[in-house]
N, C-alpha and C positions, 0 to 999 in steps of 0.2 A: 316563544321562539320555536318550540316545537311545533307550535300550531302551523306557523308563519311557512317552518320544510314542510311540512305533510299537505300543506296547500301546493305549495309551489310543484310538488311531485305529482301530485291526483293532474293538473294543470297538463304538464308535460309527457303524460302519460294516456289524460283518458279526453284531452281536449285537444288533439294534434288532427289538423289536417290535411287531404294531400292528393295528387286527381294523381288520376291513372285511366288511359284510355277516352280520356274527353269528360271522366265524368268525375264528380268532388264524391270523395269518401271523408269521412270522420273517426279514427281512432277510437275506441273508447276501452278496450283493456289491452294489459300488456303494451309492449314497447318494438317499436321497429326495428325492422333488422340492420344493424352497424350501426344502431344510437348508443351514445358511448354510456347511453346508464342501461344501456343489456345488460351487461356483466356484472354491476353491481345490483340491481334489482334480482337477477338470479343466484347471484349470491344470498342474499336476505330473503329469498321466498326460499331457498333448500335447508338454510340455518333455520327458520319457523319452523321447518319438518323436522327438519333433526333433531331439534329443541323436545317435538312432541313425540317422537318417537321412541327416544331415549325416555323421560317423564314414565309411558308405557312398557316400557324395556321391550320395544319390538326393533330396535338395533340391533343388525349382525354385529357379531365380537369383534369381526377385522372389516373396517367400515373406513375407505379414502375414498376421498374429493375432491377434485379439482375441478371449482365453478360449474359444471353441468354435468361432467364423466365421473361418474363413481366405480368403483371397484370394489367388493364385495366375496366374501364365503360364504357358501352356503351349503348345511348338509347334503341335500338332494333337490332334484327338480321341483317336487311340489311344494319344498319350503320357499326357492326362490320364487316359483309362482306365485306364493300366498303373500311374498314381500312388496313385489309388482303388484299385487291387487291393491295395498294397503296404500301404495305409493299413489295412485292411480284416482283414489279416494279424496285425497285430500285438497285439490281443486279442480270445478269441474270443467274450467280450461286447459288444465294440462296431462298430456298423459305422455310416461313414460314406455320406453322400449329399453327392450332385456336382452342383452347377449351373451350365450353359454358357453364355456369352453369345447372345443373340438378336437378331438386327438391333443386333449391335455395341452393345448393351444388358445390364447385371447390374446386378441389386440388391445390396449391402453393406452391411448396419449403418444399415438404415433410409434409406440412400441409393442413389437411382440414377445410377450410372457410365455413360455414352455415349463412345462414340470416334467422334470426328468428324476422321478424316485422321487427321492427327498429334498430335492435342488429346484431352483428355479433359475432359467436363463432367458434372457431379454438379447432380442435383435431391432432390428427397426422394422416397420412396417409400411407398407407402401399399400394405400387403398385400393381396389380396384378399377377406382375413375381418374387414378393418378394419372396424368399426360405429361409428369417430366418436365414442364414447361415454366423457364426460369429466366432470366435473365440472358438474352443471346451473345454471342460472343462480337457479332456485327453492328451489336445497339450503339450508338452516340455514348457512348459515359465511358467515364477514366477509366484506366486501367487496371485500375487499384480496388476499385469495386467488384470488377470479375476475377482477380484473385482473391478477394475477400471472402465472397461467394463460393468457391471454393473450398478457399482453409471451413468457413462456417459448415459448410455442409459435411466436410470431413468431420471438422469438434463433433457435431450429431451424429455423425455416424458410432463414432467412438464413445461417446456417452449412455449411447443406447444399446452399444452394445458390450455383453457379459465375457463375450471369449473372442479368443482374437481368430477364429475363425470366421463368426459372423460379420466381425469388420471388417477382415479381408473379402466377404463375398459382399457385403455394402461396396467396398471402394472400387471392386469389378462394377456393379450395378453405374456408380459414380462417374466412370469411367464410359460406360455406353450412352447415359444421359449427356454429360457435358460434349459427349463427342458430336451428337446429333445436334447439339446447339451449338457447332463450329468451334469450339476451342480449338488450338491446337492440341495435339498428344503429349509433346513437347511438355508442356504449359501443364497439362492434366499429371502428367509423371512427376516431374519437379515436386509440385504442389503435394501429392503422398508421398512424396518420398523426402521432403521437407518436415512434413507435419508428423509421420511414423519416426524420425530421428530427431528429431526436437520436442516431440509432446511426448509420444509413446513409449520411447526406449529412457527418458528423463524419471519415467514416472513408476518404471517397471525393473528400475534399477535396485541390485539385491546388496547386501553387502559385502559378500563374496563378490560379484564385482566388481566392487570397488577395491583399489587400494588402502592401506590402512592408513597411509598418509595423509589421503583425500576424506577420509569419513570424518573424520570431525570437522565442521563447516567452519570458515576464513569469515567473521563478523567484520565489515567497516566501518565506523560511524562516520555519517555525514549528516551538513546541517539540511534541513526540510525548506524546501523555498513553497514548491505547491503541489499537486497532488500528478499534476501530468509531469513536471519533471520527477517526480518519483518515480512514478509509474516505468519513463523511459531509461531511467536508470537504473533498476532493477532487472529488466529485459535484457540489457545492455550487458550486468555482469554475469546474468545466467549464462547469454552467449557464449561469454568470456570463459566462464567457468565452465563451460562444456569442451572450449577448446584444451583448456591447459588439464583438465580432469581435477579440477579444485572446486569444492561448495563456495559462493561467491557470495556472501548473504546481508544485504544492505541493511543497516537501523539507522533511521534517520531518526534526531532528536533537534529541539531548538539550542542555538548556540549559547542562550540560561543551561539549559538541563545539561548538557554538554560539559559547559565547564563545569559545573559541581561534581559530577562523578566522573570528569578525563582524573586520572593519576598525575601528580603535578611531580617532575622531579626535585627532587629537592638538592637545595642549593644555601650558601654560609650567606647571611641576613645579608650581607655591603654588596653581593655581586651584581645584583640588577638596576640598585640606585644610582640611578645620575641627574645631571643637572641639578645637583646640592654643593651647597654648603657644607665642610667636613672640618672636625677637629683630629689632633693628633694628640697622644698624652705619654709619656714614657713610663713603663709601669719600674722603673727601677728608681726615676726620679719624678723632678717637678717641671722637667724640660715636655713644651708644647708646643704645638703647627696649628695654623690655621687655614685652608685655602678652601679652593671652589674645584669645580668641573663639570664639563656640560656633558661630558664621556660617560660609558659605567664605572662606578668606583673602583670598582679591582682593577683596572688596566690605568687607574693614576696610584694608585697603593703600589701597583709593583715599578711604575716609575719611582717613586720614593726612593725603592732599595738605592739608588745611586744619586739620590739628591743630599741636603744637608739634612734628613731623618737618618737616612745611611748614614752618613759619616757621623752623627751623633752617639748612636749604636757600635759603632767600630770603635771609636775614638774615645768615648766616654766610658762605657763596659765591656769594651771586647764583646760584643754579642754581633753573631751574625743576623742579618737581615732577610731572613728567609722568611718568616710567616708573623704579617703587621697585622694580619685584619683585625684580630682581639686588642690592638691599640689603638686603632678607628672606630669613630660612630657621627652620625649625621646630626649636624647643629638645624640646618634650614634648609625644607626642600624646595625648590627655586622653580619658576614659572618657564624662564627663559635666560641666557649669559647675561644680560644687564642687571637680571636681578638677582642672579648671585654674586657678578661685581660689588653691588650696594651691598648686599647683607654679609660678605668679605669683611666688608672697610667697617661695615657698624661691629660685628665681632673681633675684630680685632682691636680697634679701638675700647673693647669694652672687657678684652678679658687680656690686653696688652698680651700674646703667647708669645717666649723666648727664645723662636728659633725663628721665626720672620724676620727676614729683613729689614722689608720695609713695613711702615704703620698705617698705611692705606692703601687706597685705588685711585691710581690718577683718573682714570676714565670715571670714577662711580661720583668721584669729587663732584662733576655737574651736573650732579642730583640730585644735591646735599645741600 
């Protein structure tokens, strides 16, 4: 199998052809430029170096990388030179380039690094072949793309930078650029002054601040349906919670996990059964009830009070009728009224109780 990639890569790499100017050229090392195995082939040619480097302990201490741009300390000039040699060495198609800091100044990955004492502070950087040139405001495409464009460029500005002065001289910069590509101002303001009170003042919040009301965050549990209504829904309650100044802080769980850990109020055993079969039993004597209900139990238990269970309780013991449930319990729990009609008439028939009236169910009779 291994064999099988290492063919298939030497193939794509060192047998690719391709004219240029009228005439056929032939590949044969390395990879074209925007072939999508650049970045990972230069990944795996810097990780062999690193590999051998390290082995030799010729790695600087503080050694980042990101697929081609590395970032590096180094005591002094001639050590970084002697690194770039060693670099330089190790194939003899590739050579790298080194760039030193300048007034305590390097650019990285779109950002500029400063050291200030003991500090380091990052802005963005802007190459010097930068032309600004993005998406126009007159192009054919939604609308929604060019504020997209926007808020994006704003989040980078903000990510790159360390203090909020250099974001504020980005978003002047932001501000000149989109202007020359027709935006309106209009449109350009809104959009900082959206994204500075919704992202930045969100995230910069102290707890002084805040009220002591609002610092503890409002958990909601809801169920999980998929990942973009989550998503819209948590945006939703931030807003929310920006407006009333409440932490608004969504946990979505499946409606399983849910019920095991909701708090269930608790409630006396008869209240939620219905559509049963119930017996009655008097705990002073041998006096019984039989019936049914398609209801919940407790709202035909407190009918009782003033049926002939009441008046057995009045009239038999002088006891009031205030609290039956502990002389109730369910004989049969029933599918639907027909079938607790039926199973009425068969209990009663079978255990004959002395306070019914009658000794069946006329309806259940043509069942029977």
């Amino acid at each position: 199998m291994t064999g099988g990639l290492t063919e298939l890569l030497r193939i794509a790499t060192k047998d690719q052809l391709f004219q240029f100017d009228g005439q056929l050229y032939e590949q044969v090392d390395g990879v074209a430029m925007g072939s999508p195995l650049g970045p990972l082939m230069a990944n795996v040619f810097l990780c062999s170096i690193e590999e051998q480097l390290d082995r030799n302990n010729k790695l600087p201490s503080f050694y980042k990388r990101y697929v081609d741009d590395t970032l590096a300390t180094m005591p002094n000039i001639q050590a970084a030179t002697a690194f770039l040699s060693t670099l330089n060495e190790c194939h003899p198609a590739i050579q790298f380039t080194m760039e030193i800091a300048e007034n305590n100044k390097l650019p990285f990955l779109g950002m500029m690094i400063e050291k200030n004492g003991c500090h380091l502070t990052t802005s963005v950087y802007h190459k010097p072949t930068d032309t600004g040139l993005l998406l126009h405001y007159q192009s054919h495409v939604d609308q929604r793309y060019k504020r997209s464009l926007l808020n994006t460029m704003l989040n980078r500005a903000y990510r790159l930078s360390s203090t909020k002065e250099s974001f504020t001289k980005e978003c002047q910069h932001l501000k000149r650029m989109f202007t020359k590509l027709k935006y309106p101002v209009k449109l350009i303001n809104s959009a900082i002054a959206w994204y500075t009170s919704s992202t930045i003042q969100s995230r910069h919040e102290t707890p002084t601040e805040l009220d002591a009301a609002t610092q503890k965050p409002v958990r909601i549990t809801l169920p999980f349906k998929d990942q973009k209504s989550a998503d819209t829904v948590r945006h939703q309650l931030k807003d929310l919670g920006r407006k009333i100044g409440t932490d608004l802080q969504p946990v979505f769980t499946s409606r399983k996990i849910e019920g095991k850990l909701k708090i269930q109020e608790e409630k006396p055993a008869l209240i939620n059964h219905q559509c049963v079969v119930y017996t009655f039993k008097c705990d002073s004597c041998d006096a019984d009830y039989i019936g049914y209900t398609t209801r919940h139990l407790h709202q035909r238990i407190e009918e009782h009070k003033a049926s002939v269970i009441g008046k057995h309780l009045k009239e038999a013991h002088s006891v009031a009728s205030t609290s039956l449930e502990e002389m109730f319990s369910v004989l049969k729990k029933c599918r639907g009224k027909m079938d607790c009609l039926i199973h009425e008439m068969l209990f009663i028939r079978e255990q004959k109780p002395k306070l019914n009236t009658q000794s069946d169910s006329i309806r259940a009779k043509v069942f029977i």
